[in-house]
N, C-alpha and C positions, 0 to 999 in steps of 0.2 A: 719882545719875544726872543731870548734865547738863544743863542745857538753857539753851545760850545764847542768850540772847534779846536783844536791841541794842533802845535806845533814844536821843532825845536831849532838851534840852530842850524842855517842854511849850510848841507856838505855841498863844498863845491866842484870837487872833485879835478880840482887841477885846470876847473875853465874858467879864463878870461873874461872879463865883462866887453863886449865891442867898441871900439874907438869910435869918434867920432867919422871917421871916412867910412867903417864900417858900418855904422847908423845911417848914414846916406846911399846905400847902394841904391842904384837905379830900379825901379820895378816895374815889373812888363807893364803895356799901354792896355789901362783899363776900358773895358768893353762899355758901349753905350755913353761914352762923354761926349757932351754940346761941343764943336770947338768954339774959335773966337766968334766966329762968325754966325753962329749960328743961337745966341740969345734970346736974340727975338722971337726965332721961331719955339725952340725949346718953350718960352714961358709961354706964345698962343698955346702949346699941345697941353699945358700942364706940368712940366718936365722939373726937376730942380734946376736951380742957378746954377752956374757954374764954379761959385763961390762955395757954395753946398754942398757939389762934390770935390771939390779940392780940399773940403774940412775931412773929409772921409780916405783922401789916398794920402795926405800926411801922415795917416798910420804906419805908413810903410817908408817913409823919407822922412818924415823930422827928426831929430833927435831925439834916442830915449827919455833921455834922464827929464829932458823938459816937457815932453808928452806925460810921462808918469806924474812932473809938476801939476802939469796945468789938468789931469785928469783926477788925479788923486787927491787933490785939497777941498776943489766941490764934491768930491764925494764922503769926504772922511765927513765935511762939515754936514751933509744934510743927512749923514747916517747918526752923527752924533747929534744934532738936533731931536732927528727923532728917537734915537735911545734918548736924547733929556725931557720928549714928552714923557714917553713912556715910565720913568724918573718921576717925574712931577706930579703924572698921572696917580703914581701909588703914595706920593706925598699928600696929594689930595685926598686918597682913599685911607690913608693910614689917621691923618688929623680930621677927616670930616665923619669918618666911617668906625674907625677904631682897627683893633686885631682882623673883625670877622670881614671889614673891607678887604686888608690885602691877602685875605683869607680863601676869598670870593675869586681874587683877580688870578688866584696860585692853581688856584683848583679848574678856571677858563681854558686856564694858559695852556695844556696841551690841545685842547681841542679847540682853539683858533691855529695853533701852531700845524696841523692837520688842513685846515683851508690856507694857510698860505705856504705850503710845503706844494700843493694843490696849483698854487697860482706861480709859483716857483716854477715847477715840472714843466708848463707850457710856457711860459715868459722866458724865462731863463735859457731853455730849450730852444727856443723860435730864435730869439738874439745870439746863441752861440752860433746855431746854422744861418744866419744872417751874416754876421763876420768872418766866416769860413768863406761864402760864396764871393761878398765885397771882396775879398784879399784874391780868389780866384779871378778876377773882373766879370762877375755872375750879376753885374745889377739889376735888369731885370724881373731875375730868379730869385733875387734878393728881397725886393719889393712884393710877391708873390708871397711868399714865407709871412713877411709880415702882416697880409691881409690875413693868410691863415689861420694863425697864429692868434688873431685878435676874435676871430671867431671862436676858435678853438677854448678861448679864454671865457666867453661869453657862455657858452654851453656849461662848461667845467664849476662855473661860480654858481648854474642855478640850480645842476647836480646836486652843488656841494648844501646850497640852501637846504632845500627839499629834504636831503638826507639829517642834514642837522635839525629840524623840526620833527622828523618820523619819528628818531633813535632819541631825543631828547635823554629822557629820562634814565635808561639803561648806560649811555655816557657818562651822565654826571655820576651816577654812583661807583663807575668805573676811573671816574676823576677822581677820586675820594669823596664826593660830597656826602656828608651827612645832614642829622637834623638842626644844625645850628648855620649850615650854609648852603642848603638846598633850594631854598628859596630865591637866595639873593643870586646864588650862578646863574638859575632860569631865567630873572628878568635879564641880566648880563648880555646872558648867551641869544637871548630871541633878539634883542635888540641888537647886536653884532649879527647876526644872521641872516638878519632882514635887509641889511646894509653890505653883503659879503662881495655882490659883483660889482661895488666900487672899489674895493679893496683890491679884488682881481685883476681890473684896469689899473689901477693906481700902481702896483705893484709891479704888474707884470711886464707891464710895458714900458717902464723909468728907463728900465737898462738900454732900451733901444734907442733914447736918447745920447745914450754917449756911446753909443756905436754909429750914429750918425754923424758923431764929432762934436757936438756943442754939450757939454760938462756942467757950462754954467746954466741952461737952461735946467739941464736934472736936476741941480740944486734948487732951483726956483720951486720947482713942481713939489722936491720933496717938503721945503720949510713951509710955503703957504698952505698944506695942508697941516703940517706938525704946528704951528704956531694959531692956525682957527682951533684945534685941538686943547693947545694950552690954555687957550683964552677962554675957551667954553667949558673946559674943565674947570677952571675957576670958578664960572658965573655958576655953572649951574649948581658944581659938587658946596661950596662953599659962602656964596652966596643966596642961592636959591631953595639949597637945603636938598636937594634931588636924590643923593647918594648915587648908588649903583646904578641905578635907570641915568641920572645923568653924564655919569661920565661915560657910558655906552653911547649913549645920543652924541656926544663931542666926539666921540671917535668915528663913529660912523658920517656926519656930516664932515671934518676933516679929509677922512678919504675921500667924501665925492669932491672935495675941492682939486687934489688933486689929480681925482680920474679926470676931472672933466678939462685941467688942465694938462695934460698929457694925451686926451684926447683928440681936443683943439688943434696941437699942435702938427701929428699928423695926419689930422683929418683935414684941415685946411691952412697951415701956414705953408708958405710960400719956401719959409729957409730949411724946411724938412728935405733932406738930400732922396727920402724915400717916403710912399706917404700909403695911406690905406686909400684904397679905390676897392670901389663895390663889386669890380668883374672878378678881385684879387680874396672875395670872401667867402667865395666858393670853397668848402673843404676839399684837399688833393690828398687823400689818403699815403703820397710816399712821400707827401711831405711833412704827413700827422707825424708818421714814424719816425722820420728824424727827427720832429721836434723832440717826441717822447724820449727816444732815446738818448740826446743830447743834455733832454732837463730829468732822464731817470737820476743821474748822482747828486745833483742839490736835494730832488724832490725825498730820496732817500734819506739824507742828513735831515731834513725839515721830519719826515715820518720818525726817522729815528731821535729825532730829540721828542715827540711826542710820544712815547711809547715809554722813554727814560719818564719822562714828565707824567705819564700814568701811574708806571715804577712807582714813583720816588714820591707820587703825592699817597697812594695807596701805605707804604713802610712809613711816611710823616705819621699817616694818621692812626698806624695801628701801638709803633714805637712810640708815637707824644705820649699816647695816652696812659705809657707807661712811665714817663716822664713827669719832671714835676711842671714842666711851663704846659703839659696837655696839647690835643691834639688842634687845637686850631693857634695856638702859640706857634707848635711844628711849623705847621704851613705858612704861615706868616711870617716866622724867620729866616726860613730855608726859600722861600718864596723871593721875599726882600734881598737876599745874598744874591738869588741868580737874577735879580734885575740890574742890582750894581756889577755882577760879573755880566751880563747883557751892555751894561752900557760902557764898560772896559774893552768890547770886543768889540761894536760896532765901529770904531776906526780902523783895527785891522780887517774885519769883514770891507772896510770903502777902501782900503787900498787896492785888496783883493778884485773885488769890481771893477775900482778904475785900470787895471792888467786885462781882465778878461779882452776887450775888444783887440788891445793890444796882440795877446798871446793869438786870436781866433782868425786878425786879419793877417799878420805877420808868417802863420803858420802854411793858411791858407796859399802865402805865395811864395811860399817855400822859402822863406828871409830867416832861417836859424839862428844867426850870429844874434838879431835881434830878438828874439824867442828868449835867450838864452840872456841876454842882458836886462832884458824887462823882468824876468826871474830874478835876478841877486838885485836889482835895485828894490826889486818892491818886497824882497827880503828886509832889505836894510831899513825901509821903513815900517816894518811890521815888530820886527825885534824892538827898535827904539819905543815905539807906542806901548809892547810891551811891557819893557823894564819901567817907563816911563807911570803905568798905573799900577805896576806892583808896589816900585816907591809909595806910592804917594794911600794906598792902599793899607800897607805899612806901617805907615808914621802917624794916619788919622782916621784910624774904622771907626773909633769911640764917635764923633761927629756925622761922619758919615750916615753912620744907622742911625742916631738921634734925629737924621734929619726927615726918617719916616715915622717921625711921634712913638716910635719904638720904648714900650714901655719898663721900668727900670727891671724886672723882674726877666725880662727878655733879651737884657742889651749886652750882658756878658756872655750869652749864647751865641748870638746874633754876633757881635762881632769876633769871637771866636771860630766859626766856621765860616766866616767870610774871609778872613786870612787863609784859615788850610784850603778851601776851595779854588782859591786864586792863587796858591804856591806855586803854579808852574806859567802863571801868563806872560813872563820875561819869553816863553820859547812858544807864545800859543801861535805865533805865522804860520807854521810853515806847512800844517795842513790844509788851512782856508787857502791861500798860496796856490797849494799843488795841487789841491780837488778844482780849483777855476781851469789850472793850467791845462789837467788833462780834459775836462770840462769841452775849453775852447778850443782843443787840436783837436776834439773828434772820437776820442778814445774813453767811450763813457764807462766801459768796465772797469778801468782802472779809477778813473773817480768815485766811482759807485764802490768798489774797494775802500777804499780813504776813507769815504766818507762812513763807511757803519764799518769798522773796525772798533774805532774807539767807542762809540754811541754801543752798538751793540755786541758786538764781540767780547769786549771788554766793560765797558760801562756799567751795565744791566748786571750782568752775575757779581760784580763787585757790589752794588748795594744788597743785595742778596745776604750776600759771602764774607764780607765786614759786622756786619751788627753782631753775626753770632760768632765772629773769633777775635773782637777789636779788645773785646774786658778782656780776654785770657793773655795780651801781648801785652795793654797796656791800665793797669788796673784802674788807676783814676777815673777811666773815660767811659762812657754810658754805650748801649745799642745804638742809639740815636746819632751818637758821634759817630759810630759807621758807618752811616751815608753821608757825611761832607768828605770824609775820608776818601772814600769812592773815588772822587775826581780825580788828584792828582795823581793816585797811583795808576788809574789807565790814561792818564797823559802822557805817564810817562813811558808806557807801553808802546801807546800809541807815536810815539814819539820813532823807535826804531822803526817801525814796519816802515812809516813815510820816508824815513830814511831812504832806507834799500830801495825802496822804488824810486824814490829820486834820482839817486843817483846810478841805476839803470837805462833812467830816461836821458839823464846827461851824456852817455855813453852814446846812446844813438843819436843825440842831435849833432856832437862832435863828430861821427863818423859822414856824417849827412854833409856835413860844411865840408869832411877833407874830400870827398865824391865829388861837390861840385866845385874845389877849385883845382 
């Protein structure tokens, strides 16, 4: 699933990354800790170990650079895991199914991107005000949140059910579907729909595992679901002959593997620093609010890339068909580009994650210097993963798209607008970066800025506003070529605006540090 996020290089604007003495600064005595003495009783009541909550205040005392370590690698890995489902997924759709498979899965993709934009807004929402209160010593109020939050979750996925069965049919034609891929989106789509409030837990609730401090569990939660995925996408799409209905069914059992592991965990492990309790599932309506408004700027980027994704599959199918590869060729190859540009960005999107707790607890307890240092490091690994898949992007797209049974009449399209599409992902950081940062300080208008600048501000009127002026600049090139085009040029837009707001923010975290020394 998508999510193009534009960045560029990190301004620094003349700040320092924090010393190691500065990464250690002492932080006030968090509320609600067992002391030594008191273990036994803490586990009669329920309570976490003590061990539990000390994974939880090293946010604020360990070192950055090694927190971003030990945060950032389980997560790049189980994000790029499962962008390699998702990879595999249309590998299987593409050799088992042909064109109209990943035809099918082009024309889904906004309206799943719509339910987990959905599970975003509350997940992501509930965990940033999670880490906000932990760095205040709000434990508690912390725990609280999270029962909410899980309810909240719960409601939201059967909405979303409900609504996706009503509107069926008036969506898909709004996806582009026609007569040659109508069919095969509805069984797709019922079959993901019916499975969506695992998705919701799966999803929503991953992030509050590494705000709890244990990393490598997230990672666990996310592969064992991505990996029964891959496996039953095999059996079924390739072995068993299923097509469409079967890789639906592997995806949907996948996610319950991992709701039900991400459940488990704080529903009843013991090493959960905070856990769901049933007096905690009561909805607190001021606590709805800040969820909402903490997960309004992902939940926006998630809407906004579905709306691009309505866009863009509507101008595929009306441009193909004036094309010679035709309209379900369009979708197919523009479909397959944003899954390889999908799985290029899911390591920047898990750096970005593994910062949020960082940026939310840190912020929380008014520790700038480190705010400020988790920002240019998890720059610097955002940039490198960048350049890193443009290379390599570069050197072997011919291979790459062959490896979705991409057929010869399709493969000099296909991997020609998989280059211009991917021409700025050396700088795509430093919005995912910034939309967490301000995300996790609390300041969701300015994320919610970031976040549909590019998507909508820019994005959307450039697939428009290219087809009909790209022959007149560059005569070789087709209408059709004006939508890959589209990307890079509001990357690159998008690229200043995040600037200037960056480095306005920088200004005041620096003024914040010289106040309090």
């Amino acid at each position: 699933m998508p999510a193009h996020a534009i960045a560029p290089y990190v301004c620094t604007g003349g700040i320092t990354i924090a010393t190691d003495e500065q990464n250690s600064t002492p932080q006030p005595e968090r509320a609600q800790r067992p002391t030594a003495a008191e273990p036994a009783q803490a586990a009669a009541q329920g309570q976490p170990a003590q061990d539990a909550i000390a994974r939880v205040d090293r946010l604020g005392t360990a070192k950055v650079t090694r927190l971003m370590r030990e945060f950032a690698i389980p997560s790049i890995i189980g994000l790029v895991v499962n962008g390699l489902y998702n990879i595999i997924d249309s590998i299987f759709l593409g050799h088992g199914v042909g064109p109209i498979g990943l035809a099918t899965a082009t024309i889904a993709l906004p309206i799943m991107i719509v339910g987990m934009g959905i599970a975003i807004l509350v997940g992501q929402g509930g965990n940033a005000l999670t880490a906000l209160r932990l760095g205040a010593g709000k434990r508690d109020e912390a725990e609280r949140i999270v029962g909410v939050t899980f309810s909240l979750t719960i409601i939201a996925s059967l909405l979303c059910t409900a609504a996706l069965f009503l509107f069926m049919d008036p969506v898909l034609t709004l996806s582009g579907a026609n007569v040659e891929t109508r069919d095969s989106a509805h069984v797709f789509l019922s079959i993901i729909g019916g499975g969506m409030f695992l998705q919701f837990i799966g999803m929503g609730f991953n992030n509050f595992i590494r705000t709890a401090g244990d990393p490598g569990r997230a990672l666990y939660t996310m592969v064992a679901g991505t990996a029964v995925c891959i496996v039953l996408n095999w059996l079924f799409v390739m072995v068993l002959g299923w097509g469409i209905a079967g890789s639906a069914w592997a995806t949907v059992i996948g996610q319950g593997v991992s709701a039900v592991l991400v459940f488990w965990y704080f529903a009843f492990s013991r090493k959960a620093p905070f856990k769901l309790r049933i007096p905690n599932l009561k909805l607190d309506w001021r606590i709805v609010r800040g969820i909402l408004a903490l997960g309004s700027a992902p939940f926006v980027l998630q809407i906004a890339n579905a709306v691009i994704n309505f866009v863009l599959n509507g101008q595929l199918e009306s441009l193909g068909a004036e094309h010679v590869i035709g309209s379900v060729g369009a979708l197919a190859a523009i479909g397959l580009v944003g899954r390889v540009a999908m799985f290029a960005f899911f390591p920047i999107l898990g750096v970005a994650m593994a910062a949020q707790p960082l940026f939310g607890y840190n912020y929380g307890a008014k520790n700038y210097r480190r705010v400020i240092a988790t920002f240019k490091i998890a720059m610097v690994w955002v940039t490198a993963i960048g350049i890193f898949f443009w290379v390599l992007v570069h050197l072997v797209p011919g291979p790459i798209v062959m490896l979705f049974g991409v057929e010869d009449d399709l493969l000099a399209f296909t991997v020609g607008a998989l280059k211009v599409q991917v021409f700025m992902m050396p700088l795509i950081g430093l919005q995912v970066v910034a939309v967490q940062y301000f995300q996790s300080s609390g300041q969701p208008l300015k994320s919610m800025i970031l976040s549909t600048t590019r998507q909508i501000l820019y994005l959307i009127p450039l697939i428009y506003l290219l087809p009909k002026v790209i022959t007149h600049i560059f005569p070789t090139l087709t209408p059709l070529d004006g939508v890959y085009y589209a990307y890079p040029v509001a990357d690159i837009l998008s690229i200043v605006t995040c600037g200037i707001l960056m480095l306005i923010e920088f200004r005041k975290l620096k003024a914040r540090i010289r106040e309090s020394t």
